[in-house]
Backbone bond lengths (Angstrom), bond angles and torsions (degrees), N, CA, C in turn:
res aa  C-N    CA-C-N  psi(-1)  N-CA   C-N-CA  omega(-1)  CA-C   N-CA-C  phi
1 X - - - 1.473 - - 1.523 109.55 -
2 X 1.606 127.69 122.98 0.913 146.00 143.75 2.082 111.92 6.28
3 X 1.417 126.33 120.72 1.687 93.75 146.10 0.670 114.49 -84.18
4 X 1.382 120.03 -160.43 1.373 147.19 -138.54 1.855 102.22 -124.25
5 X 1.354 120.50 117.97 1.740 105.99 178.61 1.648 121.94 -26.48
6 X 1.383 112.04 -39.40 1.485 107.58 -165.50 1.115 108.23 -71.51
7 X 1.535 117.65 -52.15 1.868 135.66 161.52 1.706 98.94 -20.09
8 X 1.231 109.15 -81.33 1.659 100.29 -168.32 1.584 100.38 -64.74
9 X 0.822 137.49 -72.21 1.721 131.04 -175.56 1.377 104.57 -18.96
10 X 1.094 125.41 -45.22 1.516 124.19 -150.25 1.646 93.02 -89.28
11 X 1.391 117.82 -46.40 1.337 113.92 176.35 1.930 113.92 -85.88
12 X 1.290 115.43 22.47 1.257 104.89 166.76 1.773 84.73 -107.87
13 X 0.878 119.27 -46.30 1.427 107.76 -178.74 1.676 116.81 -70.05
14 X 1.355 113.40 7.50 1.627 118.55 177.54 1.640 78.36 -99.24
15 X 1.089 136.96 -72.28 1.458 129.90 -168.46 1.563 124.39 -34.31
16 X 1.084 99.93 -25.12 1.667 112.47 -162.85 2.023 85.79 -88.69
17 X 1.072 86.11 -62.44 2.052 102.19 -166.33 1.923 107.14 -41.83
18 X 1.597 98.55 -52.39 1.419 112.27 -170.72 1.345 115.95 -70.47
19 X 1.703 119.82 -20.66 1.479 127.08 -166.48 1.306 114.22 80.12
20 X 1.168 120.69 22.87 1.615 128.63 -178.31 1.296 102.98 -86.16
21 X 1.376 142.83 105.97 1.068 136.71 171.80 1.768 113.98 -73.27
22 X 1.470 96.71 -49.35 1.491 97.29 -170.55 1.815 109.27 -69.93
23 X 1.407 126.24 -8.19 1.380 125.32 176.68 1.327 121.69 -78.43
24 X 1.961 102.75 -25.79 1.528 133.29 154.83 1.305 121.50 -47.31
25 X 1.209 109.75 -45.37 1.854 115.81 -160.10 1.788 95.81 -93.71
26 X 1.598 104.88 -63.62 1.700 94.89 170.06 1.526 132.85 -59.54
27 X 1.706 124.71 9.88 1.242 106.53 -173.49 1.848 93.19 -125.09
28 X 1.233 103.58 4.80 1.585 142.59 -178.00 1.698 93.20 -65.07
29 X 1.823 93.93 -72.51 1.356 103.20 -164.57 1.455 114.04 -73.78
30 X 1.449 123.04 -22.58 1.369 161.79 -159.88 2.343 87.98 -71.32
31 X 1.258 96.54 -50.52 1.494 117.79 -174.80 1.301 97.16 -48.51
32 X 1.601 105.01 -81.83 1.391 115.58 175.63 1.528 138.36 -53.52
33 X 1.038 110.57 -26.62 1.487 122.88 160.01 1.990 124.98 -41.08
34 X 1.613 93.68 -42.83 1.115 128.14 175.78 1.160 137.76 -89.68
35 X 1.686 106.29 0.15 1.371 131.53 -177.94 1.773 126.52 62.06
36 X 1.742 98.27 18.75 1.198 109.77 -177.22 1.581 115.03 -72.06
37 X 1.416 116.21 129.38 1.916 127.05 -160.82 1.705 71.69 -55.04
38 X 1.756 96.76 138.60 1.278 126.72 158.02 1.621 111.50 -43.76
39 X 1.585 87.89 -79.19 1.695 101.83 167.77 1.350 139.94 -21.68
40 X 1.523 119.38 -44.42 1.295 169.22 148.47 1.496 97.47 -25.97
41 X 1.218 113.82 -76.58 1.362 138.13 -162.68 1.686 117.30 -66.46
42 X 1.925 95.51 -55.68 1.759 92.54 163.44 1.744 108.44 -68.08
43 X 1.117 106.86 -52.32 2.498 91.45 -178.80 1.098 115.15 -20.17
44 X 1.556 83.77 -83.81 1.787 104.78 -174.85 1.425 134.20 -84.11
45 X 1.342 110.50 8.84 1.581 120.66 168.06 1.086 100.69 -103.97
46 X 1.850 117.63 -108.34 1.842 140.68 -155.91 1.749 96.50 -56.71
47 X 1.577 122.68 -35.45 1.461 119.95 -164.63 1.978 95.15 -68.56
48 X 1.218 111.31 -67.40 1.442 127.39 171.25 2.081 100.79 -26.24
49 X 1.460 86.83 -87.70 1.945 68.81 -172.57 1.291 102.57 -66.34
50 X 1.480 153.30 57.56 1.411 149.65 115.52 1.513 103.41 -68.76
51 X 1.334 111.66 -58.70 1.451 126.49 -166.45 1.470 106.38 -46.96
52 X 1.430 115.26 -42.36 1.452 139.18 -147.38 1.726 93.94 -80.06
53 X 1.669 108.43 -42.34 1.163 107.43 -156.74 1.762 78.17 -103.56
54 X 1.191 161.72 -52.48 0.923 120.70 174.56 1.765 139.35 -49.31
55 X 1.554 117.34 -10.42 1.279 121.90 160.56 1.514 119.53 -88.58
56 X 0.910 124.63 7.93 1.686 136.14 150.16 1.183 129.18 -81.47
57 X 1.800 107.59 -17.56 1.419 128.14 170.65 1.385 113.40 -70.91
58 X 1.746 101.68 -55.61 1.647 124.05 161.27 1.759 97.13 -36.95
59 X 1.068 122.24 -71.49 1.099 110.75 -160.23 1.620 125.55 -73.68
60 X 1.175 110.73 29.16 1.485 111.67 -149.00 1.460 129.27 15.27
61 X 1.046 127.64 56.68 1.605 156.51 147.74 1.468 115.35 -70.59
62 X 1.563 124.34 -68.34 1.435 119.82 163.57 1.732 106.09 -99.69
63 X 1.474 98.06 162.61 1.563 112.30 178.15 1.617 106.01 -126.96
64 X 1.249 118.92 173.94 1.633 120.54 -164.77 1.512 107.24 -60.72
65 X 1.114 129.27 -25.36 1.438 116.50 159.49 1.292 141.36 -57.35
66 X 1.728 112.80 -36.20 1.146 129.32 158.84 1.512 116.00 -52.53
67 X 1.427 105.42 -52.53 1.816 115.75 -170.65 1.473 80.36 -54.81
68 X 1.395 118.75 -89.04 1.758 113.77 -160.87 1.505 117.72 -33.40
69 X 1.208 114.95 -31.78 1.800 96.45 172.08 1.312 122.63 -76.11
70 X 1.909 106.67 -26.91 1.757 94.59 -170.04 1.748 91.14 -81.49
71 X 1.329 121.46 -10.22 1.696 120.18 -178.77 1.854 100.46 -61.80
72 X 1.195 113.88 -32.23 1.485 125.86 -159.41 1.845 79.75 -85.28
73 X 1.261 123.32 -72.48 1.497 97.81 -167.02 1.553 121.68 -71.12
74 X 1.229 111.95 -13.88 1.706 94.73 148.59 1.198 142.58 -59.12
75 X 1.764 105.73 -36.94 1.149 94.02 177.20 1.702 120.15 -67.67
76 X 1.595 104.94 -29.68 1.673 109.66 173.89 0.889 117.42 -54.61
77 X 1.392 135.75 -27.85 1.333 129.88 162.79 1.587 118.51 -65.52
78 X 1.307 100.22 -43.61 2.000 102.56 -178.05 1.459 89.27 -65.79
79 X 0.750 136.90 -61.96 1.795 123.27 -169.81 1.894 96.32 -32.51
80 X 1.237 113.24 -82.51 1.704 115.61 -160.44 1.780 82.36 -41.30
81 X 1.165 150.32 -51.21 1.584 135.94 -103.72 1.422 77.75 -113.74
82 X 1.504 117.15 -74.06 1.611 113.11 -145.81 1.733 114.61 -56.88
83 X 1.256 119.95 -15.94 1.605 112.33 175.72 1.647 114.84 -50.88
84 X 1.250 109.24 -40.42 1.539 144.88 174.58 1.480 108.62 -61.47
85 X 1.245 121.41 -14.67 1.631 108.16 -169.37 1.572 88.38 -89.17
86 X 1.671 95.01 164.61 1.612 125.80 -170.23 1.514 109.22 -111.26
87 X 1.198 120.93 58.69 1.043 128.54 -155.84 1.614 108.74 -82.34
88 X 1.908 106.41 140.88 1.596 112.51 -162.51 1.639 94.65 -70.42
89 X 1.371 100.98 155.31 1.621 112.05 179.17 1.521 108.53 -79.09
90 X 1.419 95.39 -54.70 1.667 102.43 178.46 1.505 110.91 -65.89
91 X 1.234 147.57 -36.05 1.592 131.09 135.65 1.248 113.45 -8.27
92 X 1.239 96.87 -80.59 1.943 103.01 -170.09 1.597 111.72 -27.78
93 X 0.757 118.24 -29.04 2.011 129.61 -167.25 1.823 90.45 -97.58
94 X 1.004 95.28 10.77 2.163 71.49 169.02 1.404 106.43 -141.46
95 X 1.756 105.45 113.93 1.483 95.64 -178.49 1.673 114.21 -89.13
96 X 1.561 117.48 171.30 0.972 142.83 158.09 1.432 152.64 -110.89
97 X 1.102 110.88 109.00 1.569 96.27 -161.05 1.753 99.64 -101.92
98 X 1.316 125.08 133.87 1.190 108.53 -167.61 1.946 87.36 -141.88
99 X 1.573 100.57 164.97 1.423 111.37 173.51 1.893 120.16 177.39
100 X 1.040 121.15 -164.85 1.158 128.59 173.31 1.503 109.07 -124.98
101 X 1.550 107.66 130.07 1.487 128.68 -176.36 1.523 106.80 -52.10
102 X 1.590 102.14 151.49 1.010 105.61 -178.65 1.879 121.43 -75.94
103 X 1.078 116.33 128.21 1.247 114.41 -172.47 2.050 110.52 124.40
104 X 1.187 91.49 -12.87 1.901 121.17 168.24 1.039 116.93 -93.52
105 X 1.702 134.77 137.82 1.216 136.73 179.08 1.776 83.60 -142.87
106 X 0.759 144.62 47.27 1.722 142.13 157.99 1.301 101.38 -130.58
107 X 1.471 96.78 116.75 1.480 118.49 177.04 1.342 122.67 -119.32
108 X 1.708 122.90 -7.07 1.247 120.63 174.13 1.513 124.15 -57.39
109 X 1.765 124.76 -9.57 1.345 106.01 172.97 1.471 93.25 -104.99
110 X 1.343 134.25 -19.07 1.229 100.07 171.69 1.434 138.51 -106.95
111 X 1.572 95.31 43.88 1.761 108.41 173.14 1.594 108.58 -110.38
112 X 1.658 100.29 -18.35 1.509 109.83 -175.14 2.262 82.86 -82.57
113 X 1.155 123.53 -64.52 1.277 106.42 175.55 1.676 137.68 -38.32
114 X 1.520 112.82 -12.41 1.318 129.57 -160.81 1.832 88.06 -112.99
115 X 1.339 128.37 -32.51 1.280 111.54 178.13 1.528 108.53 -84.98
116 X 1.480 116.13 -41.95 1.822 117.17 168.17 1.652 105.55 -37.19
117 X 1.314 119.24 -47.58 1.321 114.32 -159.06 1.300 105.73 -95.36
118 X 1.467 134.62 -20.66 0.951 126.36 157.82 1.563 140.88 -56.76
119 X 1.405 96.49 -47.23 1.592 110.98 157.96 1.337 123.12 -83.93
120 X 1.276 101.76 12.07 2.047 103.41 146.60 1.557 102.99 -116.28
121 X 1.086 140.73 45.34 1.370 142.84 111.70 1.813 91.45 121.72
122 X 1.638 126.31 4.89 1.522 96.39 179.52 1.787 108.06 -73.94
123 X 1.247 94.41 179.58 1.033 109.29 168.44 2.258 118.70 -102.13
124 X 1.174 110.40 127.28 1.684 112.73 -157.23 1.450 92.92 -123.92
125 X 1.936 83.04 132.45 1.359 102.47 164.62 1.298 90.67 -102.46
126 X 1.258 134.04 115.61 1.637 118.02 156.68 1.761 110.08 -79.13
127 X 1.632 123.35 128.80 1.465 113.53 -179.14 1.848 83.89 -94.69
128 X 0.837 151.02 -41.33 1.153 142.80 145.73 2.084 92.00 141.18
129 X 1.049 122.03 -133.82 1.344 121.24 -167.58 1.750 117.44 -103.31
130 X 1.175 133.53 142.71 1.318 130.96 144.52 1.949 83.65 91.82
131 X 1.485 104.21 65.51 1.664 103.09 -156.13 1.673 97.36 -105.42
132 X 1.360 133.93 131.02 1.550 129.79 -174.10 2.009 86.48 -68.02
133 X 1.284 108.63 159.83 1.527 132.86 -162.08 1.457 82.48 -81.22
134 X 1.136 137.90 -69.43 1.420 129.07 178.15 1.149 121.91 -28.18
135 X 1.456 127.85 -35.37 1.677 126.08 -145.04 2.003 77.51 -83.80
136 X 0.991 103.44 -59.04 1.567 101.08 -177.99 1.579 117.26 -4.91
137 X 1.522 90.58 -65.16 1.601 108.74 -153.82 1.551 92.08 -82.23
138 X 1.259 133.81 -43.55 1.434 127.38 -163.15 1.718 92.44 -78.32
139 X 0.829 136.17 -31.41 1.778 137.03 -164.64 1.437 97.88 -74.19
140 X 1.648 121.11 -51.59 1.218 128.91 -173.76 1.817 97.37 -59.42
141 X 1.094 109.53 -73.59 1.846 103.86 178.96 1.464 129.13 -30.90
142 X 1.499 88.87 -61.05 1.739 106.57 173.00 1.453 110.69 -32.11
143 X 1.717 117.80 -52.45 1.606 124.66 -167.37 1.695 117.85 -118.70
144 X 1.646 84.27 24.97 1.587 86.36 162.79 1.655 114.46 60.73
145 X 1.725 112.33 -10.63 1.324 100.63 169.40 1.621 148.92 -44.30
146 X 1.232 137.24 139.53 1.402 121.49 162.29 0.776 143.81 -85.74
147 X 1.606 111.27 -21.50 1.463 111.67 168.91 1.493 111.67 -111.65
148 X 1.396 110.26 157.39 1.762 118.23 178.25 1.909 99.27 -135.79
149 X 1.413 70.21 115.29 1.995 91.53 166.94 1.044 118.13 -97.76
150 X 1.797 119.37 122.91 1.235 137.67 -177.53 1.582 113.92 -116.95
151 X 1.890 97.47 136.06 1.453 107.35 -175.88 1.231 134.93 -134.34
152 X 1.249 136.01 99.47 1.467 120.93 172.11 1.825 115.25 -141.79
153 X 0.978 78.66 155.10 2.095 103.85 177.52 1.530 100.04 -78.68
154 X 0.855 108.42 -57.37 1.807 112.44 -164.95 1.405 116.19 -76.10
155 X 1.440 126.87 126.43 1.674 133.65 164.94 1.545 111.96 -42.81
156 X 1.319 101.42 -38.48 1.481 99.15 -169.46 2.055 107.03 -88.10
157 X 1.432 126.23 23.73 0.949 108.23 139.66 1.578 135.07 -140.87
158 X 1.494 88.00 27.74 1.912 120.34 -169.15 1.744 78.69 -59.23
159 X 1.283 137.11 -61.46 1.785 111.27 -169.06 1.008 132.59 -62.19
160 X 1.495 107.63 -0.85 2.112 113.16 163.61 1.547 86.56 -69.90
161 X 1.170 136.25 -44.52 2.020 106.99 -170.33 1.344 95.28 -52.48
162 X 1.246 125.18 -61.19 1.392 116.38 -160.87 1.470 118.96 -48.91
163 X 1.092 102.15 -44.30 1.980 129.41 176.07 1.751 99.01 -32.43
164 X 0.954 89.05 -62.38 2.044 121.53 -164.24 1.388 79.33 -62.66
165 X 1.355 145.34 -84.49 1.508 128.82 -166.58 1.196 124.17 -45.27
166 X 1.473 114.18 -49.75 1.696 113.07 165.52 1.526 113.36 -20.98
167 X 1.747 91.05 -60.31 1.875 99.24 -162.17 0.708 98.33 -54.84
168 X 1.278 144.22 -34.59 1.985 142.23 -158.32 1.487 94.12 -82.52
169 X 1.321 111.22 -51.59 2.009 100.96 -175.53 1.284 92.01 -82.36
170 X 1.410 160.91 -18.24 1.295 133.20 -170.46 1.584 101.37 -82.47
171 X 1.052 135.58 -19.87 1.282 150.57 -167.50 1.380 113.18 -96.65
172 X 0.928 125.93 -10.25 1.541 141.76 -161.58 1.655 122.80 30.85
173 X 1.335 92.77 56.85 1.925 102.90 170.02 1.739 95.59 -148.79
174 X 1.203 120.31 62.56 1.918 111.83 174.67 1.999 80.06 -72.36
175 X 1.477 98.36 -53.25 1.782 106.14 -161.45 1.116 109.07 -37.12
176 X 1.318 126.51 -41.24 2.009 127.70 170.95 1.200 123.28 -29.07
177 X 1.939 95.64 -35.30 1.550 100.27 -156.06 1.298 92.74 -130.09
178 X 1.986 105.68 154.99 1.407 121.76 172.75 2.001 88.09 -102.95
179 X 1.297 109.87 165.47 1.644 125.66 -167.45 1.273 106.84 -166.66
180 X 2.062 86.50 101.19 1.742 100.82 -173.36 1.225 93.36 -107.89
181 X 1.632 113.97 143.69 1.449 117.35 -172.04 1.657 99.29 -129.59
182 X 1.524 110.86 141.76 1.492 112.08 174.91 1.602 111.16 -168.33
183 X 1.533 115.70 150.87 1.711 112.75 179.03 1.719 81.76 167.03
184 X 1.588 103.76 177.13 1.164 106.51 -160.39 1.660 105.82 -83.16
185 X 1.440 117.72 -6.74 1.453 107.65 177.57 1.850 114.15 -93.64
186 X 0.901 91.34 -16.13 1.788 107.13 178.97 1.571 108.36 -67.01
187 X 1.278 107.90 152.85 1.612 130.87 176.74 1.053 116.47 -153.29
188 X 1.494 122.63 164.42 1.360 120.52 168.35 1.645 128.48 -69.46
189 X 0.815 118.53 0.52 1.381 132.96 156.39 0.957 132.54 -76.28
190 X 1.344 124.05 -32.17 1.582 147.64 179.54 1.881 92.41 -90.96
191 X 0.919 113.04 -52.04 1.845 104.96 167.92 1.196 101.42 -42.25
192 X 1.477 121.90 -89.08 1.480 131.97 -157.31 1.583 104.65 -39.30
193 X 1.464 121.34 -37.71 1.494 119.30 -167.84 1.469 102.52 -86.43
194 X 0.913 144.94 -17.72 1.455 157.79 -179.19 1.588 100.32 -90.21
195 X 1.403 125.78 -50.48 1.559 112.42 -179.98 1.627 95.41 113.55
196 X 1.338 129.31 15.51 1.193 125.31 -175.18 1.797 106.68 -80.58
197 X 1.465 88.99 129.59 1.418 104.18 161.50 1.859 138.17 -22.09
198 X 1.775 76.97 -53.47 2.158 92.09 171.90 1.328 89.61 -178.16
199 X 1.519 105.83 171.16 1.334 99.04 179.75 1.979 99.90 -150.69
200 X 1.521 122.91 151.95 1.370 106.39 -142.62 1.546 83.69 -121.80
201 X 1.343 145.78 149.56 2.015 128.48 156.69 1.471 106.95 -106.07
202 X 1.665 125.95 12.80 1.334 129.56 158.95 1.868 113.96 -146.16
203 X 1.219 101.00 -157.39 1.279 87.82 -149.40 2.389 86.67 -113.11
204 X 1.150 104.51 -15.59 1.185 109.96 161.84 1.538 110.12 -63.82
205 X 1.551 94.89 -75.52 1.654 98.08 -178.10 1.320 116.58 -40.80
206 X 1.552 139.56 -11.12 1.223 146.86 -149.69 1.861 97.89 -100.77
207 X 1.133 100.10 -42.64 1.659 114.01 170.29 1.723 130.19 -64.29
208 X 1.930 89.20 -40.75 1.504 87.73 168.95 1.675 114.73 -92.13
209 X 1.776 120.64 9.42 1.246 98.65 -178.51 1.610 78.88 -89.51
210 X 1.514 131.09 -70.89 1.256 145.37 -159.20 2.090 94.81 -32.30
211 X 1.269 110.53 -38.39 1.744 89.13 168.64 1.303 122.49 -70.63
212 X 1.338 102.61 -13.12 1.770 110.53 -163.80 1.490 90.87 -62.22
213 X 1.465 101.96 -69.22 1.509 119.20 -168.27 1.813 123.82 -39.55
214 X 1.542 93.58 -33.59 1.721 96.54 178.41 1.567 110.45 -113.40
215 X 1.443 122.16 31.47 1.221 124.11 -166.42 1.717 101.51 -81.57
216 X 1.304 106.11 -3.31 1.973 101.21 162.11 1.707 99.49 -65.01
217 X 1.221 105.52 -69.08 1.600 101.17 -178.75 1.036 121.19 -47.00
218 X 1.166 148.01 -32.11 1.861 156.77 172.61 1.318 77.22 -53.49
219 X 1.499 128.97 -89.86 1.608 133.22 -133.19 1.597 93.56 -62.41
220 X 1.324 122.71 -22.79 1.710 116.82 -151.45 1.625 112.21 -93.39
């Protein structure tokens, strides 16, 4: 007999939390077998125990070794899952260039943001971590992208977002671009005062603001 959606959800997100890779990959395939939405499965399963095990980090409970293994059985799970995703067409046509500011070397929330958004159909430049404020703006041009994802953990480099908007108004194309900002020192307040586009505090929420923003293109 079949489980039940919550049954596997709960144990794709026990796989991710515990560092079990192989409980990841078989409850992965276990999903699909069952015709459970791909999509479905990374949110509210492998994304969830990411979340779970990054607030154990918060709590000093796990340390960067821990994060990298339950990162390793997520990704074993996105391997079985993402062939399976139903990915939007009109997505596909909007790139992204996303990363962490320069002066940042923590990249675990924004690789979990770069796979959410990927498997809702953008297209990703990842510049990857500790990124000069320029590469932003020249990467975004270079590939015609519209949106630019901004990331950091640390207070002391939340004014490269701001930096990065300048370049867009000193240059005269901010209008080209939408500018979603998120990390654990950021808020929506600190967006609005900066001029940011939207701003996300997980890596789900990061998907439904980034649709908010291009939901002309969805409808069009």
């Amino acid at each position: 007999m079949a489980r039940s959606r919550e049954e596997i959800l709960k144990d794709l997100a026990e796989g991710v939390l515990n560092m079990d890779e192989d409980l990841a990959v078989a409850v992965a395939r276990e999903a699909i077998d069952i015709g459970l939405d791909a999509f479905d499965a990374i949110t509210n399963g492998l994304v969830v125990g990411m979340n779970r095990a990054g607030e154990l980090y918060d709590q000093e409970e796990y340390f960067v070794p821990e994060l990298l293994i339950c990162s390793d059985a997520l990704y074993a799970g996105l391997e079985v899952l993402k062939p399976h995703i139903k990915k939007d067409n009109a997505r596909s046509r909007i790139g992204c260039v996303i990363g962490v500011v320069e002066g940042d070397t923590h990249d675990i929330g924004k690789n979990l943001v770069k796979i959410m958004l990927d498997v809702a159909g953008f297209e990703i430049y990842d510049l990857g971590r500790n990124v000069p404020l320029a590469d932003f703006v020249r990467k975004a041009q270079e590939v015609g992208a519209r949106l630019i994802c901004l990331s950091t953990l640390m207070t002391t480099t939340m004014d490269s977002m701001a930096a990065i908007i300048r370049m867009l108004e000193q240059e005269g194309i901010r209008d080209q671009f939408k500018v979603l900002i998120g990390g654990g020192p950021i808020s929506q307040a600190f967006a609005d005062r900066i001029g940011a586009d939207g701003y996300a505090d997980n890596a789900a929420s990061a998907v439904r603001v980034a649709n908010q923003l291009f939901a002309d293109v969805k409808a069009a």
